[in-house]
Rosetta silent file (secondary structure, phi, psi, omega in degrees, C-alpha in Angstrom):
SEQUENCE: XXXXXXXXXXXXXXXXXXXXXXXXXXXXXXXXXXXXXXXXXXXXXXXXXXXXXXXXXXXXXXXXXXXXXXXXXXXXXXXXXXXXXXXXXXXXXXXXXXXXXXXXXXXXXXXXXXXXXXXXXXXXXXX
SCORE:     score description
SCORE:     0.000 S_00000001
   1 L     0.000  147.880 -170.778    0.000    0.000    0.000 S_00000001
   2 L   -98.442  145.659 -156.642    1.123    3.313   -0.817 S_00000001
   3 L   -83.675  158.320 -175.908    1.550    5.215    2.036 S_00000001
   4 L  -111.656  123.995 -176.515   -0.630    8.421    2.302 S_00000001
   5 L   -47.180  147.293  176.413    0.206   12.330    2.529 S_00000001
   6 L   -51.872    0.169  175.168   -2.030   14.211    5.495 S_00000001
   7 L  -124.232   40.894  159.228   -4.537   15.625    2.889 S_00000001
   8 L   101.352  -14.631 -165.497   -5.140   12.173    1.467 S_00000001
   9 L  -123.890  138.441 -168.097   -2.988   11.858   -1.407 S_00000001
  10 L   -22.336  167.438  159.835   -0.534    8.899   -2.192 S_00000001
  11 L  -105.435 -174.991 -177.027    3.180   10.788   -1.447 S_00000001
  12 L   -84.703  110.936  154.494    5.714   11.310   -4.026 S_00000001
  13 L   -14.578  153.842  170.651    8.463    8.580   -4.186 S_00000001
  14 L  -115.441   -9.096 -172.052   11.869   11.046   -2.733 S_00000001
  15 L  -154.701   88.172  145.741   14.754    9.160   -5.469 S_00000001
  16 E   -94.948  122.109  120.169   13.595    8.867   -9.061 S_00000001
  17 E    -3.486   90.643 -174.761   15.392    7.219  -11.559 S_00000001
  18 E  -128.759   80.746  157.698   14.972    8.603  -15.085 S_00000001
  19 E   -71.517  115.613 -142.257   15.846    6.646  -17.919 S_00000001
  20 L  -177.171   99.562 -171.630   15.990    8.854  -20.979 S_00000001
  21 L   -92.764   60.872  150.689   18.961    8.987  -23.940 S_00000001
  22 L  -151.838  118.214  156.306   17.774   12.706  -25.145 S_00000001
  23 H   -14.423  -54.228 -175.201   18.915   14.966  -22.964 S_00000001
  24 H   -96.554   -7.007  114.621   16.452   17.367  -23.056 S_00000001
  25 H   -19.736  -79.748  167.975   13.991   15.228  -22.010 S_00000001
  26 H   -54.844  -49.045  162.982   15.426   14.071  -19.131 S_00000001
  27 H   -17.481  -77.396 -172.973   15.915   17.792  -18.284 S_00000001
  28 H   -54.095  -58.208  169.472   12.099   18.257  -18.490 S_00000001
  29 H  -101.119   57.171  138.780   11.165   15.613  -16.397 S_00000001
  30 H   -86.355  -44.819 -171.246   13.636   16.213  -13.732 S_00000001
  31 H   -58.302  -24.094  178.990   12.440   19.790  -13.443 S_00000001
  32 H   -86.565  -40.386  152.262    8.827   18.463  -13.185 S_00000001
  33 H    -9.421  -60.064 -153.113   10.183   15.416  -10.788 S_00000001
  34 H   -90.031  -16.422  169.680   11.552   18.365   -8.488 S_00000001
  35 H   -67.574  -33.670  178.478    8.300   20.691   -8.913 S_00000001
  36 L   -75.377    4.641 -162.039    6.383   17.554   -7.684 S_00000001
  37 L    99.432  -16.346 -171.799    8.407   17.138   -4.516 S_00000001
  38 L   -81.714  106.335 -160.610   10.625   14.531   -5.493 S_00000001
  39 L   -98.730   30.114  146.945   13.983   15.534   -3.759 S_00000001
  40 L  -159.276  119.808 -171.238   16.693   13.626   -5.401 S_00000001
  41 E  -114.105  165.465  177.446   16.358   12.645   -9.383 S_00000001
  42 E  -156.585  115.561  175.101   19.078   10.829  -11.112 S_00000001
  43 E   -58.308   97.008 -159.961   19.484   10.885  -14.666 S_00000001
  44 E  -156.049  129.909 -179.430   21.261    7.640  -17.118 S_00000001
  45 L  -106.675   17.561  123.873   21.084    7.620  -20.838 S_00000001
  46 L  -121.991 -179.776 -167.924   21.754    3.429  -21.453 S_00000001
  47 H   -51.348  -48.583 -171.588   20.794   -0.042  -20.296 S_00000001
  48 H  -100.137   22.371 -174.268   24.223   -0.138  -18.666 S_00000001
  49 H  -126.423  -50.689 -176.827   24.288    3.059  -16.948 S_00000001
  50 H   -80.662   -8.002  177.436   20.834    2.399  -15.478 S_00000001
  51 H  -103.711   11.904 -176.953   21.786   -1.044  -14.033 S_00000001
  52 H   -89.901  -39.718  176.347   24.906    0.441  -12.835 S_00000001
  53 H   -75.152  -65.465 -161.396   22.967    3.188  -10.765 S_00000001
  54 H   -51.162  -50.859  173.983   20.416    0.412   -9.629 S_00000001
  55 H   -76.743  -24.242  162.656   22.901   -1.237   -8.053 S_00000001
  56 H   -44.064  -49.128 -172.101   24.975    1.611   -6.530 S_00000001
  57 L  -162.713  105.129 -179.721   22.032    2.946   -5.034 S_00000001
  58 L   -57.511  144.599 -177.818   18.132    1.439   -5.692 S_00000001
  59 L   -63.498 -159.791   80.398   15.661    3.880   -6.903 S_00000001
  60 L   -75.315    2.907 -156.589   12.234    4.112   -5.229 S_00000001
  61 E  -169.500  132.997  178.875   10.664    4.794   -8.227 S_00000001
  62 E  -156.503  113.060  171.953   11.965    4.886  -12.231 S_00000001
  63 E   -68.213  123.643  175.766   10.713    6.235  -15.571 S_00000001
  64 E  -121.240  109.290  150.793   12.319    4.053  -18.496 S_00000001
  65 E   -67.155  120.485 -163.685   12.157    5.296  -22.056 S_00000001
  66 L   -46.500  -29.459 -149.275   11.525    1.997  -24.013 S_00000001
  67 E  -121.709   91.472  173.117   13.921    3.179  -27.012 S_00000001
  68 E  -105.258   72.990  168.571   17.300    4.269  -25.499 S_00000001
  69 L    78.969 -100.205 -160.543   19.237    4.565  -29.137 S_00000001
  70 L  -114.747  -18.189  177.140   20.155    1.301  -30.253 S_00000001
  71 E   -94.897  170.610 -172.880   18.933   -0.584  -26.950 S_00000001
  72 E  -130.488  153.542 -161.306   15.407   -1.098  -25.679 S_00000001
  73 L   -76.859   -2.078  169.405   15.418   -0.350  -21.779 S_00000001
  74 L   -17.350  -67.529  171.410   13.829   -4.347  -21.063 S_00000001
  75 H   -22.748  -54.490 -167.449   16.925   -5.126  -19.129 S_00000001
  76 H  -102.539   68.231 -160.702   16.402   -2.461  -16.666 S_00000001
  77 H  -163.288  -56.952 -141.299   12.697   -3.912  -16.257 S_00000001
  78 H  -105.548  -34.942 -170.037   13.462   -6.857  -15.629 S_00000001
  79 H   -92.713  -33.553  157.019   16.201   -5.981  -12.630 S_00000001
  80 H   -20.786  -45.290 -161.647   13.419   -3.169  -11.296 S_00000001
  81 H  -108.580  -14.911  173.475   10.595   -5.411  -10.868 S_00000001
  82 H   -86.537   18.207  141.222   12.833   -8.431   -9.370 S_00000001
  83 L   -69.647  -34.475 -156.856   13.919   -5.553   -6.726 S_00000001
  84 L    81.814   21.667 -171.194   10.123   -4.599   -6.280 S_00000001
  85 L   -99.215  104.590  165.157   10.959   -1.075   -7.532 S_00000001
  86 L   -93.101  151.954 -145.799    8.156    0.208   -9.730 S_00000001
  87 E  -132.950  148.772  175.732    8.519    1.751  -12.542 S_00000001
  88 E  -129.196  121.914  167.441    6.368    3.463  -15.863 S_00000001
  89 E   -72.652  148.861  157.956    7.640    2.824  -19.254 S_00000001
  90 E  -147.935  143.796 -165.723    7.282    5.713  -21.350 S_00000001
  91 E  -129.794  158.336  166.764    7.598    5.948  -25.208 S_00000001
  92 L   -98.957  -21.263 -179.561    7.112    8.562  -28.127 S_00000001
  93 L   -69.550  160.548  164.385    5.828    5.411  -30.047 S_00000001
  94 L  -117.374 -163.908 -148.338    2.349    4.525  -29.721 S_00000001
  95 L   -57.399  -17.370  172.544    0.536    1.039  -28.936 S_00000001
  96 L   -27.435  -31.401 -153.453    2.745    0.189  -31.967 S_00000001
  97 L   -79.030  107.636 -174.668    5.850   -0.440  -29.120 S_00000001
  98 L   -76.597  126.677  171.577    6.327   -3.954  -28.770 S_00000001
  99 L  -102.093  131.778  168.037    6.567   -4.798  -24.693 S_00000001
 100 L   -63.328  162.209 -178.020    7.424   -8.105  -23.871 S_00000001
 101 L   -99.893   39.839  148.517    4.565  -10.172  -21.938 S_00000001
 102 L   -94.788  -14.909  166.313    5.463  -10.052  -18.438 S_00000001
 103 L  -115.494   44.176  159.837    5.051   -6.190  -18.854 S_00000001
 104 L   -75.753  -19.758  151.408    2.353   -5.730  -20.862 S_00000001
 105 L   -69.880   -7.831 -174.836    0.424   -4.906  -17.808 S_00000001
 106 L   -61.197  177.168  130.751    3.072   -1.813  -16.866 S_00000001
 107 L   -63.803  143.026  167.498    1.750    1.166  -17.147 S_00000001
 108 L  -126.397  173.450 -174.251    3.002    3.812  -20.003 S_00000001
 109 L  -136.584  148.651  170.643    3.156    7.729  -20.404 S_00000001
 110 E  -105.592  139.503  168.290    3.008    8.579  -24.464 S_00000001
 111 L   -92.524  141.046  -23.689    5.999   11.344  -24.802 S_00000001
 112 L   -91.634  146.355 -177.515    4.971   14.159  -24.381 S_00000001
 113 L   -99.940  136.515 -170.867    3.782   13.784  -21.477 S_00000001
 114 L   -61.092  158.291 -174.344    1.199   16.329  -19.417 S_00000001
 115 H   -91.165    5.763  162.042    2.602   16.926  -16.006 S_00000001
 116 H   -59.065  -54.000 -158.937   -0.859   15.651  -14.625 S_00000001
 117 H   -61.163  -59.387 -172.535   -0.184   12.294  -16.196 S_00000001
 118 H   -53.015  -58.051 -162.982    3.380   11.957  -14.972 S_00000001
 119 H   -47.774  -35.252 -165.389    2.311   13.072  -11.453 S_00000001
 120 H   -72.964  -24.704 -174.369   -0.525   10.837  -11.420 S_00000001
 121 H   -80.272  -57.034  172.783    2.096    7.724  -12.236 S_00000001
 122 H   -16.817  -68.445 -163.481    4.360    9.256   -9.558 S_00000001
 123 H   -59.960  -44.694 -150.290    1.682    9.330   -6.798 S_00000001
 124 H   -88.363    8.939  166.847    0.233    5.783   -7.884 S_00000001
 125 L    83.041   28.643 -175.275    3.596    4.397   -7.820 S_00000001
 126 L    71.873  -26.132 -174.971    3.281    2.729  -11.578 S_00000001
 127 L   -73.745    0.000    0.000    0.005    0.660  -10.699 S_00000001
Protein backbone atom coordinates (compact mmCIF):
# COMPACT_ATOMS: atom_id res chain seq x y z
CA UNK A 1 0.00 0.00 0.00
CA UNK A 2 1.12 3.31 -0.82
CA UNK A 3 1.55 5.21 2.04
CA UNK A 4 -0.63 8.42 2.30
CA UNK A 5 0.21 12.33 2.53
CA UNK A 6 -2.03 14.21 5.49
CA UNK A 7 -4.54 15.62 2.89
CA UNK A 8 -5.14 12.17 1.47
CA UNK A 9 -2.99 11.86 -1.41
CA UNK A 10 -0.53 8.90 -2.19
CA UNK A 11 3.18 10.79 -1.45
CA UNK A 12 5.71 11.31 -4.03
CA UNK A 13 8.46 8.58 -4.19
CA UNK A 14 11.87 11.05 -2.73
CA UNK A 15 14.75 9.16 -5.47
CA UNK A 16 13.60 8.87 -9.06
CA UNK A 17 15.39 7.22 -11.56
CA UNK A 18 14.97 8.60 -15.09
CA UNK A 19 15.85 6.65 -17.92
CA UNK A 20 15.99 8.85 -20.98
CA UNK A 21 18.96 8.99 -23.94
CA UNK A 22 17.77 12.71 -25.15
CA UNK A 23 18.92 14.97 -22.96
CA UNK A 24 16.45 17.37 -23.06
CA UNK A 25 13.99 15.23 -22.01
CA UNK A 26 15.43 14.07 -19.13
CA UNK A 27 15.91 17.79 -18.28
CA UNK A 28 12.10 18.26 -18.49
CA UNK A 29 11.17 15.61 -16.40
CA UNK A 30 13.64 16.21 -13.73
CA UNK A 31 12.44 19.79 -13.44
CA UNK A 32 8.83 18.46 -13.19
CA UNK A 33 10.18 15.42 -10.79
CA UNK A 34 11.55 18.36 -8.49
CA UNK A 35 8.30 20.69 -8.91
CA UNK A 36 6.38 17.55 -7.68
CA UNK A 37 8.41 17.14 -4.52
CA UNK A 38 10.63 14.53 -5.49
CA UNK A 39 13.98 15.53 -3.76
CA UNK A 40 16.69 13.63 -5.40
CA UNK A 41 16.36 12.64 -9.38
CA UNK A 42 19.08 10.83 -11.11
CA UNK A 43 19.48 10.88 -14.67
CA UNK A 44 21.26 7.64 -17.12
CA UNK A 45 21.08 7.62 -20.84
CA UNK A 46 21.75 3.43 -21.45
CA UNK A 47 20.79 -0.04 -20.30
CA UNK A 48 24.22 -0.14 -18.67
CA UNK A 49 24.29 3.06 -16.95
CA UNK A 50 20.83 2.40 -15.48
CA UNK A 51 21.79 -1.04 -14.03
CA UNK A 52 24.91 0.44 -12.83
CA UNK A 53 22.97 3.19 -10.76
CA UNK A 54 20.42 0.41 -9.63
CA UNK A 55 22.90 -1.24 -8.05
CA UNK A 56 24.98 1.61 -6.53
CA UNK A 57 22.03 2.95 -5.03
CA UNK A 58 18.13 1.44 -5.69
CA UNK A 59 15.66 3.88 -6.90
CA UNK A 60 12.23 4.11 -5.23
CA UNK A 61 10.66 4.79 -8.23
CA UNK A 62 11.96 4.89 -12.23
CA UNK A 63 10.71 6.23 -15.57
CA UNK A 64 12.32 4.05 -18.50
CA UNK A 65 12.16 5.30 -22.06
CA UNK A 66 11.52 2.00 -24.01
CA UNK A 67 13.92 3.18 -27.01
CA UNK A 68 17.30 4.27 -25.50
CA UNK A 69 19.24 4.57 -29.14
CA UNK A 70 20.16 1.30 -30.25
CA UNK A 71 18.93 -0.58 -26.95
CA UNK A 72 15.41 -1.10 -25.68
CA UNK A 73 15.42 -0.35 -21.78
CA UNK A 74 13.83 -4.35 -21.06
CA UNK A 75 16.93 -5.13 -19.13
CA UNK A 76 16.40 -2.46 -16.67
CA UNK A 77 12.70 -3.91 -16.26
CA UNK A 78 13.46 -6.86 -15.63
CA UNK A 79 16.20 -5.98 -12.63
CA UNK A 80 13.42 -3.17 -11.30
CA UNK A 81 10.59 -5.41 -10.87
CA UNK A 82 12.83 -8.43 -9.37
CA UNK A 83 13.92 -5.55 -6.73
CA UNK A 84 10.12 -4.60 -6.28
CA UNK A 85 10.96 -1.07 -7.53
CA UNK A 86 8.16 0.21 -9.73
CA UNK A 87 8.52 1.75 -12.54
CA UNK A 88 6.37 3.46 -15.86
CA UNK A 89 7.64 2.82 -19.25
CA UNK A 90 7.28 5.71 -21.35
CA UNK A 91 7.60 5.95 -25.21
CA UNK A 92 7.11 8.56 -28.13
CA UNK A 93 5.83 5.41 -30.05
CA UNK A 94 2.35 4.52 -29.72
CA UNK A 95 0.54 1.04 -28.94
CA UNK A 96 2.75 0.19 -31.97
CA UNK A 97 5.85 -0.44 -29.12
CA UNK A 98 6.33 -3.95 -28.77
CA UNK A 99 6.57 -4.80 -24.69
CA UNK A 100 7.42 -8.11 -23.87
CA UNK A 101 4.56 -10.17 -21.94
CA UNK A 102 5.46 -10.05 -18.44
CA UNK A 103 5.05 -6.19 -18.85
CA UNK A 104 2.35 -5.73 -20.86
CA UNK A 105 0.42 -4.91 -17.81
CA UNK A 106 3.07 -1.81 -16.87
CA UNK A 107 1.75 1.17 -17.15
CA UNK A 108 3.00 3.81 -20.00
CA UNK A 109 3.16 7.73 -20.40
CA UNK A 110 3.01 8.58 -24.46
CA UNK A 111 6.00 11.34 -24.80
CA UNK A 112 4.97 14.16 -24.38
CA UNK A 113 3.78 13.78 -21.48
CA UNK A 114 1.20 16.33 -19.42
CA UNK A 115 2.60 16.93 -16.01
CA UNK A 116 -0.86 15.65 -14.62
CA UNK A 117 -0.18 12.29 -16.20
CA UNK A 118 3.38 11.96 -14.97
CA UNK A 119 2.31 13.07 -11.45
CA UNK A 120 -0.52 10.84 -11.42
CA UNK A 121 2.10 7.72 -12.24
CA UNK A 122 4.36 9.26 -9.56
CA UNK A 123 1.68 9.33 -6.80
CA UNK A 124 0.23 5.78 -7.88
CA UNK A 125 3.60 4.40 -7.82
CA UNK A 126 3.28 2.73 -11.58
CA UNK A 127 0.01 0.66 -10.70
Amino acid sequence: MIPASPDGSAEIPSDVLIVEDDPIIAIDFEDRLLGFGVTSVRSVGSVAQALATISARAPDFALLDVELGREKSFAVAERLAAAQIPFVFVTGYGAETRIPAEFKMRPRLQKPCSSEALEIALRSRGT
